[in-house]
Every structure is written in C-alpha cells, then in structure tokens.
C-alpha positions in Angstrom: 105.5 121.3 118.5 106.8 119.7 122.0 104.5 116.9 121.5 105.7 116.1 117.6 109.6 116.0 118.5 108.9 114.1 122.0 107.1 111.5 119.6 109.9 111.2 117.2 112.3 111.1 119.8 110.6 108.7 121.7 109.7 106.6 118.5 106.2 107.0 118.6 104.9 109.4 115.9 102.7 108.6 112.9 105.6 108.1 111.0 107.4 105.0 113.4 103.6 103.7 113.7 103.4 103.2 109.5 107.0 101.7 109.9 106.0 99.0 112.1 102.8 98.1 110.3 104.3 97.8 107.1 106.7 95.5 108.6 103.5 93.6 110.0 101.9 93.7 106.4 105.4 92.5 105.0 105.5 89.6 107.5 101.7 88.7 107.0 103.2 88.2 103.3 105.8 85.9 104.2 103.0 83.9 106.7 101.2 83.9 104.0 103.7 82.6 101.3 105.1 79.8 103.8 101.2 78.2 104.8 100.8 78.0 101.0 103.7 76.5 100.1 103.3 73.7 102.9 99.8 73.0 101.5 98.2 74.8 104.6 94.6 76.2 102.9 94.5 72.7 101.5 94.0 70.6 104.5 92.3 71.5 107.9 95.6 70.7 109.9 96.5 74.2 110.3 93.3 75.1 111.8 92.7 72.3 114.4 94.5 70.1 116.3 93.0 67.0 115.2 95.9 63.9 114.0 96.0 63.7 110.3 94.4 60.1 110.2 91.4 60.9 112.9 88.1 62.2 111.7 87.4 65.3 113.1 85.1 65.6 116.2 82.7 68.0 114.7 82.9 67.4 110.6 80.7 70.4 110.1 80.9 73.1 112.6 77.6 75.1 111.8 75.6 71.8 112.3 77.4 71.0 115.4 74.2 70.6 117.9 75.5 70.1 121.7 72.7 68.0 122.9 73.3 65.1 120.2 77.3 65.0 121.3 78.4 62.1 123.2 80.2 63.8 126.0 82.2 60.7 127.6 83.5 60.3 124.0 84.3 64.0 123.4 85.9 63.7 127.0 88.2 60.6 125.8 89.4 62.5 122.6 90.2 65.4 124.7 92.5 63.5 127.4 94.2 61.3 124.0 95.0 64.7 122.7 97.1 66.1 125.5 99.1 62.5 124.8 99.4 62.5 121.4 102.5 63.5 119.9 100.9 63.3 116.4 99.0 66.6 117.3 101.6 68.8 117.6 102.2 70.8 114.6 106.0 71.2 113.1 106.6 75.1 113.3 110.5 75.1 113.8 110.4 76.8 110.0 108.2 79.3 110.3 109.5 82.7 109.6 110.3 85.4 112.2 108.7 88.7 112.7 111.6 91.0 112.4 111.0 94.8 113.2 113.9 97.5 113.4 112.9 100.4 114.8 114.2 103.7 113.9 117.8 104.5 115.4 118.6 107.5 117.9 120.5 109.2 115.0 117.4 108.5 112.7 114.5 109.6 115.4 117.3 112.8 115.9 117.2 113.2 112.3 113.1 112.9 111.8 113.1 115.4 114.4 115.4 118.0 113.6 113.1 120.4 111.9 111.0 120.5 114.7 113.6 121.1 116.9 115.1 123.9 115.0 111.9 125.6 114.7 111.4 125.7 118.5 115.0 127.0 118.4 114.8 129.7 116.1 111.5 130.1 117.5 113.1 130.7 121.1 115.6 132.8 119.7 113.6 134.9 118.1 110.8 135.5 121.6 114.5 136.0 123.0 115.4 138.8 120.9 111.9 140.0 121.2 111.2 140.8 124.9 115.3 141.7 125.7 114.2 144.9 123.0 111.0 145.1 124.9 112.3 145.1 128.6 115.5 147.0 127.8 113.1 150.2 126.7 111.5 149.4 130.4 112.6 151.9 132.4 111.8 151.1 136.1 112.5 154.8 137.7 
C-alpha cells in the first residue's frame, strides 16, 4: 500500500506511465501527419542525407557490396557533405512533443484512497492494541 501512494505521489505509477505513452502515441500521430503532408514517404530525403539533385551513394542498399566501392570517391562525398548546406533538412516546423504530467493536487487526488486506507487502517491497529494493552496488567 506504501509502495502504491509513494508511486502516485511521486508520479510514477501505472497509471502516470499510460499518461505519458499516450501522449507519445498522440505525438507519433502528429509526426506522422506532418512527414505525410510534406511528401516525406514519397522521396528518400527524410531518410538520408543525400542533396536532392545527387544520386545516392548506394542506390540499392541490400546489393551494396564493400569490395566493389570506390573508397577515395566515397571519401570525397563524405568531406562535400559536411560543406553542403543543401544537406541540411528544414525542421523549424516540426511539431513539439508536449507532455503534462499529473499535478501535486492531481497525484494527491489519485492517491487519496490509498492514503485513507492506511489511515483508517492505522486507526483501527490503534484502537486495537490500546484495548489489548490496557487489559495488561503488569503487577
């Protein structure tokens, strides 16, 4: 019972965990939504960093074979890439992950039947052994 209203206080019971993963499965939405709508399954630019115009190094990845690869060219395209602005993909729209957790007056509230069963739980062991100890007699 001390571990379930230490969690809720704390914010880290079941309850806050399934809060903060449907906010990730909200937000995987919205990512979701916003690569669509800018054409992103339609064009390999989200998924590498090659310049639009520029053939891609590898054109099919499963029959990429590292002994036929020219290294000095792969080496050249590697160094123009750290120079070329081109490269860079335009993120400044990309929506925000946005996660409120529970407030103290909600985690209180989560936890307050917990917290009045170890009350009335204490009261009651209270009750109990001051009868039992008061028909004690030590002479």
């Amino acid at each position: 019972m001390a571990d379930a209203i230490t969690q809720k206080l704390a914010g880290t019971s079941l309850e806050d965990h399934e809060d903060f993963m449907g906010a990730t499965r909200a937000y995987r939405g919205e990512i979701i939504s916003y690569i669509e709508a800018r054409g992103g399954f339609d064009t390999r630019r989200w998924f590498t960093d090659d310049p639009p115009d520029q053939e891609p190094l590898v054109l099919e990845p499963a029959t990429f074979d590292r002994n036929r690869m020219d290294m000095e060219r792969a080496w050249a395209m590697l160094a123009a890439a750290e120079q070329d602005r081109s490269r860079i993909l335009n993120l400044s729209d990309i929506p925000w992950f946005r996660f409120y957790p529970a407030t103290v007056f909600e985690s209180v509230g989560r936890a307050s039947g917990d917290l009045a069963s170890l009350a009335g739980l204490n009261i009651f062991l209270f009750v109990f052994f001051l009868w039992a100890f008061s028909r004690y007699d030590c002479r």
